[in-house]
C-alpha positions in Angstrom: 1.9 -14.6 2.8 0.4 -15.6 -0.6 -3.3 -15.1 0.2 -2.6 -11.6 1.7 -1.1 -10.2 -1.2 -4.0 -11.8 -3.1 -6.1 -9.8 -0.4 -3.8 -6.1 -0.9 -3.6 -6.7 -5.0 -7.6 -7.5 -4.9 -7.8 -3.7 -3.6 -7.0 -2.0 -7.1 -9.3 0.4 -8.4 -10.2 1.0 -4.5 -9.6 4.8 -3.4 -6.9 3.8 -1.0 -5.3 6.4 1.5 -3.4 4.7 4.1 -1.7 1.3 5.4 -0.5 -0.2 8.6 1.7 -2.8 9.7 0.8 -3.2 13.2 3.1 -6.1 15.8 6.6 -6.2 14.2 9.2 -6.3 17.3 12.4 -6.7 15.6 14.2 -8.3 18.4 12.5 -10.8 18.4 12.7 -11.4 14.6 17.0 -12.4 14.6 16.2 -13.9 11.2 14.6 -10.9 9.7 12.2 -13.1 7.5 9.2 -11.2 8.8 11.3 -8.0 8.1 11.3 -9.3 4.7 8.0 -10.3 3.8 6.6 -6.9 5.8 8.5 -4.9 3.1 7.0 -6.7 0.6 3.1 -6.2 1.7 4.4 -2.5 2.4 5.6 -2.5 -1.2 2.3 -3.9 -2.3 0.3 -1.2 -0.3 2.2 1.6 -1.8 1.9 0.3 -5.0 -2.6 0.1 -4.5 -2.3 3.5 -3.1 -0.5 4.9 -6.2 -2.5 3.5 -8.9 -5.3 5.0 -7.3 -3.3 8.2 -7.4 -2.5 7.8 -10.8 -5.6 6.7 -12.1 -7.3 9.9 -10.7 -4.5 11.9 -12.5 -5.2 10.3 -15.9 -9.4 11.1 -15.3 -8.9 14.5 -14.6 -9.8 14.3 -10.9 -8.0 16.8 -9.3 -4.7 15.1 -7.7 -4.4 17.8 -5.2 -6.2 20.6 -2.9 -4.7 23.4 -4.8 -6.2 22.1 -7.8 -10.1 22.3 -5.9 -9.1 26.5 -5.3 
């Protein structure tokens, strides 16, 4: 779990548009610790993805397609 938030956090300043958590069967997770630690690389994938949002914002890039009309 530790090395792949290293790996997601090691993604900032990368124009990220998308993430994916692929083979979570909940059923078979009674526990809900992978529940858990999927919510937290989630978190972490949001977070990339809006720093690169906000960090366009802040260079005048435009944020959206109405602002390339």
């Amino acid at each position: 779990m530790r090395e792949m938030k290293q790996i997601l956090r090691s993604f900032r300043g990368v124009d990220i548009i998308g993430g994916d958590v692929v083979c979570f069967v909940p059923h078979l997770d009674p526990s809900q610790v992978t529940a858990l630690h999927i919510s937290s690389i989630m978190h972490d994938i949001v977070t990339v993805m809006a720093g690169g949002v906000a960090r366009k914002n802040w260079t005048g890039a435009p944020a959206s397609i109405e602002a390339l009309k």
